[in-house]
LODREN-851700 format. One record per atom (N, C-alpha, C, O): atom name; x, y, z; residue number from 0. Coordinates in steps of 0.1 Angstrom, whole numbers. Layout:
// LODREN-851700
+------+-------+-------+-------+-----+
| site |     X |     Y |     Z | pos |
+------+-------+-------+-------+-----+
|   CA |     X |     Y |     Z | NUM |
...
+------+-------+-------+-------+-----+
END
This chain:
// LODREN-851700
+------+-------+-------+-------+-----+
| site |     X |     Y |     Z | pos |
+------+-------+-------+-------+-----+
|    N |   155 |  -186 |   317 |   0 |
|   CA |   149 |  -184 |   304 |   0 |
|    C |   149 |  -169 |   300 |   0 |
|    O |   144 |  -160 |   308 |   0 |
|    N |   154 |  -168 |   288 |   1 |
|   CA |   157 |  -154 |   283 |   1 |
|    C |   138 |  -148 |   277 |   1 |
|    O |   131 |  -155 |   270 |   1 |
|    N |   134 |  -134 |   281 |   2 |
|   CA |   122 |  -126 |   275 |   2 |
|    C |   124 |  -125 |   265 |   2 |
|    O |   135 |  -119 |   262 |   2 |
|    N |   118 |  -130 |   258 |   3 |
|   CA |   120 |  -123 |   241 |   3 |
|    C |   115 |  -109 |   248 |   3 |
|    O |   111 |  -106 |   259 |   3 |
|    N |   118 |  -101 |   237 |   4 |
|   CA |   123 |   -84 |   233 |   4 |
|    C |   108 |   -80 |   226 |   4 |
|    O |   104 |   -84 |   215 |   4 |
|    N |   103 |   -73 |   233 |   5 |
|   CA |    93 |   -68 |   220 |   5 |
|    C |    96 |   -52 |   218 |   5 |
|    O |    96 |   -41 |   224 |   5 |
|    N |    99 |   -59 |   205 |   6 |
|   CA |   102 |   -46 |   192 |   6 |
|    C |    87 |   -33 |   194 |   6 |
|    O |    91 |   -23 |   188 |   6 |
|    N |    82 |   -32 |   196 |   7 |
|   CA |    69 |   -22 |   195 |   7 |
|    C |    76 |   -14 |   210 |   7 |
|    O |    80 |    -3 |   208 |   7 |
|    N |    77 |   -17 |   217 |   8 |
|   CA |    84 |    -7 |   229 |   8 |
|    C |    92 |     2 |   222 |   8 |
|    O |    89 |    14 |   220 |   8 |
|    N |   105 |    -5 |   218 |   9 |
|   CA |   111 |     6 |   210 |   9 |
|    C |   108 |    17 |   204 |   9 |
|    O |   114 |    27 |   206 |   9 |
|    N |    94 |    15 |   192 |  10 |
|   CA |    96 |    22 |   186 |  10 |
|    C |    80 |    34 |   195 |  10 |
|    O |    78 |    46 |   193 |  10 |
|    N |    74 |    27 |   201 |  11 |
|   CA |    66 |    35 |   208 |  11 |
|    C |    52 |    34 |   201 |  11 |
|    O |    50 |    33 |   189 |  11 |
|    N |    39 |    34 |   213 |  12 |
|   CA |    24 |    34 |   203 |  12 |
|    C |    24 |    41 |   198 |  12 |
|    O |    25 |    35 |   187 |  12 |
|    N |    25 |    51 |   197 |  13 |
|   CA |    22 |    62 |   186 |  13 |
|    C |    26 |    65 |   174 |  13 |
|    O |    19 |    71 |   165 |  13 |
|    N |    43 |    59 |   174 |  14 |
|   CA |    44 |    55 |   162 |  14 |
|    C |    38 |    46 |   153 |  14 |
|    O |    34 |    49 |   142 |  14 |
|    N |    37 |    33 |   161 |  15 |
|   CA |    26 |    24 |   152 |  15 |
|    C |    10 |    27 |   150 |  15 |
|    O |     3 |    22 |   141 |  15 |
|    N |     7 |    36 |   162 |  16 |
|   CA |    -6 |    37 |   153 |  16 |
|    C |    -6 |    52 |   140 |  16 |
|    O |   -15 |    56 |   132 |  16 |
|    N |     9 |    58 |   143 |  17 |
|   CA |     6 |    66 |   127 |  17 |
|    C |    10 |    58 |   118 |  17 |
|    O |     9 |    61 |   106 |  17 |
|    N |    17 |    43 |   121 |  18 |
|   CA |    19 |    35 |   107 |  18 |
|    C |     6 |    30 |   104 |  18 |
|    O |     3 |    29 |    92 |  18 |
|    N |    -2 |    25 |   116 |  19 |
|   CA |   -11 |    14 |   110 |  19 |
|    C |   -22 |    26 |   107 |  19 |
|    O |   -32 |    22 |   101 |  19 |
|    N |   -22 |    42 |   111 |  20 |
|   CA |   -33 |    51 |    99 |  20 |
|    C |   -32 |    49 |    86 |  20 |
|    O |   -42 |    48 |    79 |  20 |
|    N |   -15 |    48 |    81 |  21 |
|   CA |   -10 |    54 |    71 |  21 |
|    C |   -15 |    41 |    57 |  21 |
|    O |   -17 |    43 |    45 |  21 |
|    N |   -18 |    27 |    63 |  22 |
|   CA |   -16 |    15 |    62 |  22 |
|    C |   -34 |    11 |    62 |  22 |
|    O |   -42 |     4 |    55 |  22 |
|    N |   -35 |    17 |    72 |  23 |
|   CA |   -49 |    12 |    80 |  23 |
|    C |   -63 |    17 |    62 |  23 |
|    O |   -62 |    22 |    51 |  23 |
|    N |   -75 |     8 |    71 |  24 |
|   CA |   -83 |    11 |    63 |  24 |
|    C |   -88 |    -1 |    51 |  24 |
|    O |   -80 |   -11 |    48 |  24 |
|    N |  -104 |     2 |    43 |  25 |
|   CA |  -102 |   -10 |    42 |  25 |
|    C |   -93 |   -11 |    23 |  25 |
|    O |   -93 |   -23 |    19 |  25 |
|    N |   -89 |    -3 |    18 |  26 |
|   CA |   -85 |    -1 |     3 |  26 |
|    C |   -69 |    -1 |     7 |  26 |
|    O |   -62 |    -7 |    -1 |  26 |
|    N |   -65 |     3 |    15 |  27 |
|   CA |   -46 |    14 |    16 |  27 |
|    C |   -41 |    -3 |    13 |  27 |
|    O |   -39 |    -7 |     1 |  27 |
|    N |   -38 |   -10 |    22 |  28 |
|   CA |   -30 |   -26 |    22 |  28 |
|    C |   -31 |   -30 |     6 |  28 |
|    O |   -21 |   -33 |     0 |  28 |
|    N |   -45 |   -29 |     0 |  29 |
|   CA |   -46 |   -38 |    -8 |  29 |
|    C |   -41 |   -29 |   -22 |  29 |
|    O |   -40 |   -34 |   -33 |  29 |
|    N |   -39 |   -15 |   -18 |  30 |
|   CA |   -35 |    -8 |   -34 |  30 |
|    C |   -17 |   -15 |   -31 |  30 |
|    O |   -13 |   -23 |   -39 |  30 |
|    N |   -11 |   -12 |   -21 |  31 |
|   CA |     1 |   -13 |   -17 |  31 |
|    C |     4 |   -24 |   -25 |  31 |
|    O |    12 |   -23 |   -34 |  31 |
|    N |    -5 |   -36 |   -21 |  32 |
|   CA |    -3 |   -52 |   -23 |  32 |
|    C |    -2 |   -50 |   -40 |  32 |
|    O |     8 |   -52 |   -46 |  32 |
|    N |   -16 |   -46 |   -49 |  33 |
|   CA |   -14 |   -46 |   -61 |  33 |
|    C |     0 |   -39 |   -64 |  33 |
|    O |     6 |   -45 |   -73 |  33 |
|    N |     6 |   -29 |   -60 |  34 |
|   CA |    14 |   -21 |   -68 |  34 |
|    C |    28 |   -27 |   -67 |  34 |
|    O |    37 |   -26 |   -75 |  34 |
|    N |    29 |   -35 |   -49 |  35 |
|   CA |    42 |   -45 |   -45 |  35 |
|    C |    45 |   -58 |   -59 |  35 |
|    O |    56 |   -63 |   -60 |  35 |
|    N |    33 |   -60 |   -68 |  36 |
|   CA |    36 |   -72 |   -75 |  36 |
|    C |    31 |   -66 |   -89 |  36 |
|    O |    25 |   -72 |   -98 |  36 |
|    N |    33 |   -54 |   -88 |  37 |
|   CA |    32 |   -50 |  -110 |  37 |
|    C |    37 |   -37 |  -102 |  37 |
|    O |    27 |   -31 |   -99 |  37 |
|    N |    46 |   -31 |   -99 |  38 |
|   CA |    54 |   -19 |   -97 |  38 |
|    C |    48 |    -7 |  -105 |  38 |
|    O |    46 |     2 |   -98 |  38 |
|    N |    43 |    -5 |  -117 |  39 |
|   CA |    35 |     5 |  -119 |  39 |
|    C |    21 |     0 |  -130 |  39 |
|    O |    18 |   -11 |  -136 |  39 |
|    N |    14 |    13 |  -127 |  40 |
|   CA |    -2 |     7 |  -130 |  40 |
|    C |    -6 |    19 |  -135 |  40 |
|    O |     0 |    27 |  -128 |  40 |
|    N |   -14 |    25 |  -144 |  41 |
|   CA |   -22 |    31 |  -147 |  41 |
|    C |   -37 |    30 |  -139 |  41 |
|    O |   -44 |    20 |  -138 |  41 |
|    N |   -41 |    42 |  -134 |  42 |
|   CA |   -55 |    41 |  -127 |  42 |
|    C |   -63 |    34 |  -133 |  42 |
|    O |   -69 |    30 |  -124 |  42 |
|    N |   -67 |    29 |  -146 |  43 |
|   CA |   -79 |    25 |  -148 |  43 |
|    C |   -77 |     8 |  -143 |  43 |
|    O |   -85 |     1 |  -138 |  43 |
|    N |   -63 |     6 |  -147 |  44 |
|   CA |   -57 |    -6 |  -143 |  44 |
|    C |   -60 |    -8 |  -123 |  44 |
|    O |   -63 |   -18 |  -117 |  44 |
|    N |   -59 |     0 |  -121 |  45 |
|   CA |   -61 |    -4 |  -105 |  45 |
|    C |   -77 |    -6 |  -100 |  45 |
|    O |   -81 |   -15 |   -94 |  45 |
|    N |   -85 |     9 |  -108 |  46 |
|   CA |   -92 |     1 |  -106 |  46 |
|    C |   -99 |    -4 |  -110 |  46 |
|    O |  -110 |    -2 |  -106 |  46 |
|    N |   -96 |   -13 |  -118 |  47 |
|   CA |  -101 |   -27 |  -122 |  47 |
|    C |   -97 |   -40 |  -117 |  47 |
|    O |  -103 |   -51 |  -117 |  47 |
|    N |   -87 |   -37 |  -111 |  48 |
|   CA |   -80 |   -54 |  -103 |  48 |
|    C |   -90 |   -50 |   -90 |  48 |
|    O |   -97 |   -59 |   -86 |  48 |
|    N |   -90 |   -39 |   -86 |  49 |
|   CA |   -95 |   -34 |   -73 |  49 |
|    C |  -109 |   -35 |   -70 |  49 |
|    O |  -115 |   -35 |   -59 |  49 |
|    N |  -116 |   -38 |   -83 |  50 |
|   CA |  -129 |   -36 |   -84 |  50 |
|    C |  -136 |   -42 |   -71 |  50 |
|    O |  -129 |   -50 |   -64 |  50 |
|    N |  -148 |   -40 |   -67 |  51 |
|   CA |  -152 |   -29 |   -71 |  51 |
|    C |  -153 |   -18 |   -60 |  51 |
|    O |  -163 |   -14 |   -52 |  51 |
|    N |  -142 |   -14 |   -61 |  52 |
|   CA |  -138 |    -1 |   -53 |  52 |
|    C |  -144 |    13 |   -60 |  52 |
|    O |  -139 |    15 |   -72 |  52 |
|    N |  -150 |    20 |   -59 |  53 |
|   CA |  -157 |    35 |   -61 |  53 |
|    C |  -142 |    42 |   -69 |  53 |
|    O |  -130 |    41 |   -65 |  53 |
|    N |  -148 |    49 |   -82 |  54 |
|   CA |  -135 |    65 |   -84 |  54 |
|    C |  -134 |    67 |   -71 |  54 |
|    O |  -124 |    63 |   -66 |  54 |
|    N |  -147 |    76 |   -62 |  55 |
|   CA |  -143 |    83 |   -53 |  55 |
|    C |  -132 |    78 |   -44 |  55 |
|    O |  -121 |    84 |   -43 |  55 |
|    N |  -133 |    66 |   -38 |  56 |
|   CA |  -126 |    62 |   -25 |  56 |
|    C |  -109 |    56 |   -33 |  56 |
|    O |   -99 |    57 |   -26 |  56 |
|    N |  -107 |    50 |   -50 |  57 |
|   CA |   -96 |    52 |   -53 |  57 |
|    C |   -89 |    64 |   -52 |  57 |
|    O |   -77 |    66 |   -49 |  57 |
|    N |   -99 |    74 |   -58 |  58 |
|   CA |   -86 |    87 |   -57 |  58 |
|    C |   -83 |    91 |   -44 |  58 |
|    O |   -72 |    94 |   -40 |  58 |
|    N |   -93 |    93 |   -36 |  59 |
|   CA |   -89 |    95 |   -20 |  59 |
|    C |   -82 |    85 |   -16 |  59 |
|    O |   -84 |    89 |    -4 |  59 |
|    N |   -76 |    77 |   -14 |  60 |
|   CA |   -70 |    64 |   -10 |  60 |
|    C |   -57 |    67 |   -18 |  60 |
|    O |   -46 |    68 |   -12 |  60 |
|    N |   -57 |    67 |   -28 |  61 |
|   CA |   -43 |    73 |   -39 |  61 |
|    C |   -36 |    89 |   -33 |  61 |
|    O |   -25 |    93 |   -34 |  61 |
|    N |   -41 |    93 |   -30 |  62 |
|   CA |   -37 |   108 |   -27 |  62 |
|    C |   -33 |   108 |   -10 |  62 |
|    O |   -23 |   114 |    -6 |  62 |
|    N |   -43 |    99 |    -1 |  63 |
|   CA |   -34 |   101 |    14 |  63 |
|    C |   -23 |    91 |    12 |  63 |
|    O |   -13 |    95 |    19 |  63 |
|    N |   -19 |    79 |     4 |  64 |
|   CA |    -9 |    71 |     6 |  64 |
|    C |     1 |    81 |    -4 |  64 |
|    O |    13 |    80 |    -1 |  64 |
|    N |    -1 |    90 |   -14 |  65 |
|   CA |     5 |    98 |   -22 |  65 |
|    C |    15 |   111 |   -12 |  65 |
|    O |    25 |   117 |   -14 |  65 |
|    N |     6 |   109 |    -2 |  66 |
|   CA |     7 |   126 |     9 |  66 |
|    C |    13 |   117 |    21 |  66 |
|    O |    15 |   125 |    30 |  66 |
|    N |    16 |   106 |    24 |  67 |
|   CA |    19 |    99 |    34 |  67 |
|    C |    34 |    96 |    28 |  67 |
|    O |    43 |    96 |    36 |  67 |
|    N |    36 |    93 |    16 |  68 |
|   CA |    49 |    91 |     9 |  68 |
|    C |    50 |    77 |     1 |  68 |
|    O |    60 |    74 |    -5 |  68 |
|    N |    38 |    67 |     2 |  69 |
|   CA |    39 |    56 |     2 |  69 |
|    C |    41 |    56 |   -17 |  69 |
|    O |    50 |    49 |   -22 |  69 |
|    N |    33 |    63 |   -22 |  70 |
|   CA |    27 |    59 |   -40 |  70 |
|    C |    31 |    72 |   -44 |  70 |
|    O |    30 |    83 |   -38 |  70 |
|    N |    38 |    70 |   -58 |  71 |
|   CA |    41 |    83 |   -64 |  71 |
|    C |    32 |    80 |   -76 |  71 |
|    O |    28 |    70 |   -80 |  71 |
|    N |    30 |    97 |   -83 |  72 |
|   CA |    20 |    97 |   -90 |  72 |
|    C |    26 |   106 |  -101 |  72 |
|    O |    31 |   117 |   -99 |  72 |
|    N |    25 |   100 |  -113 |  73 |
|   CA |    35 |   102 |  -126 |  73 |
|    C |    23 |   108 |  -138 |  73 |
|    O |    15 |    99 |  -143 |  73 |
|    N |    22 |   118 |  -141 |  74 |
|   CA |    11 |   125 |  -147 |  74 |
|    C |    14 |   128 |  -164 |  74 |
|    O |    21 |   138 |  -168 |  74 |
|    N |    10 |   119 |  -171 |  75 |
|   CA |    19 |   122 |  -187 |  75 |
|    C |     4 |   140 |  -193 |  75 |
|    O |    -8 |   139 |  -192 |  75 |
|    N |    10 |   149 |  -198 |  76 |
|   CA |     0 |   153 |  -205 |  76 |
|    C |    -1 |   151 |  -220 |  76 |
|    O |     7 |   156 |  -229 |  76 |
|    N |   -10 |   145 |  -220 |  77 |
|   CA |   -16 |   138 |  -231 |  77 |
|    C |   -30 |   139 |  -234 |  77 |
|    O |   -38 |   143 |  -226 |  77 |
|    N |   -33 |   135 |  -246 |  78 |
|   CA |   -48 |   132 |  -244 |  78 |
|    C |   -47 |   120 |  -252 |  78 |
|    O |   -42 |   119 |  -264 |  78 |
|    N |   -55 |   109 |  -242 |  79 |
|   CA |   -64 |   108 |  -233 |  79 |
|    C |   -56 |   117 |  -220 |  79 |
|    O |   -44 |   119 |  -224 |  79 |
|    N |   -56 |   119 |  -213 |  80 |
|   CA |   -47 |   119 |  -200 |  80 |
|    C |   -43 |   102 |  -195 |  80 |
|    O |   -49 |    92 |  -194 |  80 |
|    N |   -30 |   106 |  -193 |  81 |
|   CA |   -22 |    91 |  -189 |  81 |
|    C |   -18 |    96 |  -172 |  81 |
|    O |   -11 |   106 |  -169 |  81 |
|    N |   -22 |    87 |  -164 |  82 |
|   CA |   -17 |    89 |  -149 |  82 |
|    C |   -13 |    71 |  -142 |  82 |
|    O |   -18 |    60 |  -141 |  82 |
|    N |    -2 |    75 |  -139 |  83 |
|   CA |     7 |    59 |  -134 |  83 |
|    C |     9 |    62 |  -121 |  83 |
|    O |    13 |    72 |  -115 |  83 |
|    N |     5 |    49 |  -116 |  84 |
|   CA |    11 |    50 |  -100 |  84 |
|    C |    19 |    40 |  -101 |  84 |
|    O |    19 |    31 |  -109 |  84 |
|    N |    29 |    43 |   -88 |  85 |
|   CA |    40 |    32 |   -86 |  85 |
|    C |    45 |    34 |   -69 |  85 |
|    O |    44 |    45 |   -65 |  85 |
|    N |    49 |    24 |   -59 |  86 |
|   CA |    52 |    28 |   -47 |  86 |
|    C |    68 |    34 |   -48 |  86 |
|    O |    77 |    29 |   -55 |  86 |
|    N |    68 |    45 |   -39 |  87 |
|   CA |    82 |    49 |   -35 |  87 |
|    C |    87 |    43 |   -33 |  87 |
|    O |    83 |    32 |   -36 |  87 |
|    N |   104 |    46 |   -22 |  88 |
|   CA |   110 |    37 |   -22 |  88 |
|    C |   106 |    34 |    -2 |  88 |
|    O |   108 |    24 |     5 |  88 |
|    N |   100 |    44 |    -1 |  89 |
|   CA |    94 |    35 |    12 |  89 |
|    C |    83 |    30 |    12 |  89 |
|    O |    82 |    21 |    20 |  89 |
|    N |    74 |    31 |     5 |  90 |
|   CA |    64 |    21 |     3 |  90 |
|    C |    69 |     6 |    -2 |  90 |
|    O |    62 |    -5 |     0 |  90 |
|    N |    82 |     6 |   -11 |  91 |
|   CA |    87 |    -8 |   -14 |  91 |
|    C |    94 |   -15 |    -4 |  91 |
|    O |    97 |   -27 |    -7 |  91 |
|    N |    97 |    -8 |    10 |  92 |
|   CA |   102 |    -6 |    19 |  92 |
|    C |    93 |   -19 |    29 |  92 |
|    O |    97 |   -27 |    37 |  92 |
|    N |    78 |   -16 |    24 |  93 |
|   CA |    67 |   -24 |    32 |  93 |
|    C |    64 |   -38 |    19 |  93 |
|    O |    52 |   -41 |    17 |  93 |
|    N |    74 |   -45 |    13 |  94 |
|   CA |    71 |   -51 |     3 |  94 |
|    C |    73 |   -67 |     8 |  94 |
|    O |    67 |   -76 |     3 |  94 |
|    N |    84 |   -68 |    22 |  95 |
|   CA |    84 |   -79 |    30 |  95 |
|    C |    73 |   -83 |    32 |  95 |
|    O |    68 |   -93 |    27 |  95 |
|    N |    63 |   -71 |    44 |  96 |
|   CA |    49 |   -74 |    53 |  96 |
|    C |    44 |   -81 |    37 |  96 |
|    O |    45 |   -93 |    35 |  96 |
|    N |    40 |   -71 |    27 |  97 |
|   CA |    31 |   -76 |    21 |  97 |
|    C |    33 |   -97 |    14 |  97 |
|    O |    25 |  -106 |    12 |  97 |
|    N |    47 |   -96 |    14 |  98 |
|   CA |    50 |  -109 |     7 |  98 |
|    C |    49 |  -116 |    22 |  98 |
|    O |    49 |  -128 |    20 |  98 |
|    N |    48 |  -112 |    36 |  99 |
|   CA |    49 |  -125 |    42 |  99 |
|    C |    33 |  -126 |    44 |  99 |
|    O |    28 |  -136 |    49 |  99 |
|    N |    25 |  -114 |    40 | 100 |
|   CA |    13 |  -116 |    42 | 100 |
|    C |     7 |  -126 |    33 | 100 |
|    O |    -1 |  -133 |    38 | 100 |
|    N |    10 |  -129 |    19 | 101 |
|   CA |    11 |  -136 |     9 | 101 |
|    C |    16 |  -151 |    13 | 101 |
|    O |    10 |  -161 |    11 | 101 |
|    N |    27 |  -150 |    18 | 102 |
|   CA |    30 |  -162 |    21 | 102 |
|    C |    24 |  -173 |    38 | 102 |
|    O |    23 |  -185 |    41 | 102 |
|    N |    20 |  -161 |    45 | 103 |
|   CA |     9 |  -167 |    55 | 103 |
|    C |    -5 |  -174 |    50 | 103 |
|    O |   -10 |  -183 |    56 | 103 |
|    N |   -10 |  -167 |    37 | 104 |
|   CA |   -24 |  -172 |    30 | 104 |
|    C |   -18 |  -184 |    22 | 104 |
|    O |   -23 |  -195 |    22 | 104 |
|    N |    -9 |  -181 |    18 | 105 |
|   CA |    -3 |  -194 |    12 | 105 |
|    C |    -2 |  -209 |    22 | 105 |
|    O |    -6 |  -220 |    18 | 105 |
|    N |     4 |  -207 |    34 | 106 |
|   CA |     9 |  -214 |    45 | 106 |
|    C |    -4 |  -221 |    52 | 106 |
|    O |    -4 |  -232 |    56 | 106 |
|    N |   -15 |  -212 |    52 | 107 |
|   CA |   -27 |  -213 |    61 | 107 |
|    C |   -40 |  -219 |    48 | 107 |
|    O |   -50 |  -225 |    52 | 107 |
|    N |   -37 |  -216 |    34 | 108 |
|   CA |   -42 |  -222 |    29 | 108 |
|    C |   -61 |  -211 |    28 | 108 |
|    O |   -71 |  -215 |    22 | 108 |
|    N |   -59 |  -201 |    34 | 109 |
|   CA |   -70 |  -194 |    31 | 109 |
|    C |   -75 |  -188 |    16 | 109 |
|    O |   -85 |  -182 |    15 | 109 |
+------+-------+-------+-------+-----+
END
């Protein structure tokens, strides 16, 4: 009987735990998740689906996944001020996990 392979060797702990920092936490998954299924959002829009998440902890949460590479941040000047977020192309990169995470709640019926 053949070992299955585990994939985490390869890439090494350390790598995964700077993915699961980058990822980790309790807001990062779930901006990812809103932004994986409406591709761009204006802040007030997020947080409002997000509710009820703090300003504070959205813009901090917006700025390390911003500084990590995941969410780009598109700044119109205007007034009112207009600010849109949208994931990069590696954050869309993580758009599988999120839909198989979607489809496990689906499957499991949670």
């Amino acid at each position: 009987m053949e070992k299955e392979v585990c994939y985490l060797k390869e890439v090494g702990y350390e790598k995964f735990e700077k993915v699961v920092n980058m990822i980790g936490g309790k807001w990062k998954l779930r901006i990812i998740y809103v932004l994986a299924f409406n591709e761009v959002l204006r802040y007030g829009e997020l947080k409002r689906i997000l509710s009820p998440i703090t300003h504070k902890m959205l813009t901090a949460q917006l700025k390390e996944l911003e500084k990590d590479g995941l969410v780009n941040r598109k700044e119109y000047q205007q007034i009112p001020p207009k600010v849109e977020y949208s994931l990069t192309q590696m954050g869309k990169d993580l758009e599988p996990v999120v839909k198989e995470i979607h489809t496990w709640i689906t499957k499991h019926n949670i």
